[in-house]
C-alpha positions in Angstrom: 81.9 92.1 143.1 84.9 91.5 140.2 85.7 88.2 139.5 89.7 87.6 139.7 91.1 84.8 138.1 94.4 83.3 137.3 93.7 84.3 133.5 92.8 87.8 134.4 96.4 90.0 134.8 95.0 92.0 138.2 94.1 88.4 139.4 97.2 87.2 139.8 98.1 90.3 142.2 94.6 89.7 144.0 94.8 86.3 144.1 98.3 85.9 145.2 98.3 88.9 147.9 94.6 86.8 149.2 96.9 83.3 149.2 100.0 84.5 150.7 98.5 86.4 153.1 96.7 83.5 154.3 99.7 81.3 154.0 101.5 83.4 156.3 97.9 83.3 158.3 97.8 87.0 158.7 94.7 89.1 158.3 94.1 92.0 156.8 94.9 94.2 159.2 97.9 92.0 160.4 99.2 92.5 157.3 98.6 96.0 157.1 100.7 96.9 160.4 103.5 94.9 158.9 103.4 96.9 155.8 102.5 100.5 157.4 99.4 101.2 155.6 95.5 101.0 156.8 93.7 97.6 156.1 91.1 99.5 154.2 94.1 99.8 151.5 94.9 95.9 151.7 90.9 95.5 151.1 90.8 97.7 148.1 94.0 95.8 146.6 92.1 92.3 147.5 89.4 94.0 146.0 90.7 94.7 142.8 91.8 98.2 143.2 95.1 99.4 141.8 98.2 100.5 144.0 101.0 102.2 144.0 104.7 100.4 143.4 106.3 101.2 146.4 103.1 99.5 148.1 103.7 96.4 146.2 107.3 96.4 147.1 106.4 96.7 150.7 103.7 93.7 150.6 106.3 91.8 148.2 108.7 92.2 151.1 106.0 91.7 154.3 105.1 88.6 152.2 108.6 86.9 151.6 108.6 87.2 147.5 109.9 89.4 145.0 107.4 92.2 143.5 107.6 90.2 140.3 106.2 87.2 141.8 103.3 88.9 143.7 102.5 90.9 140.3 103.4 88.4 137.4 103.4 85.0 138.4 100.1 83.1 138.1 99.1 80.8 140.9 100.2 77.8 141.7 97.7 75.4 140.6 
């Protein structure tokens, strides 16, 4: 399994898709419907995996933040 941190770049999307997610208390698949994709995709993001921009606009939006924040902005600590 990868090993996403705050000072790794794809971190800060995994981490803060993980976090938000359960902020909102949604689950993968929860989140998933809202967005219009299959939760195996949310897994694979979790996961590491890359995705596509409109995909990050549409979990930016499902997730109440701006695709700059989801991508760029390192966890609150």
């Amino acid at each position: 399994m990868r090993k996403h941190t705050a000072e790794h770049p794809t971190g800060y999307v995994v981490y803060n898709i993980r976090e938000l997610r359960r902020k909102h208390l949604l689950t993968q698949r929860e989140l998933a419907a809202k967005v219009g994709i299959s939760y195996s995709v949310i897994s694979r993001i979790e996961g590491g995996d890359r995705t596509r921009a409109r995909t990050v606009r549409a979990l930016a939006a499902a997730l109440h933040v701006t695709p700059e924040e989801l991508l760029l902005k390192a966890p609150d600590a």
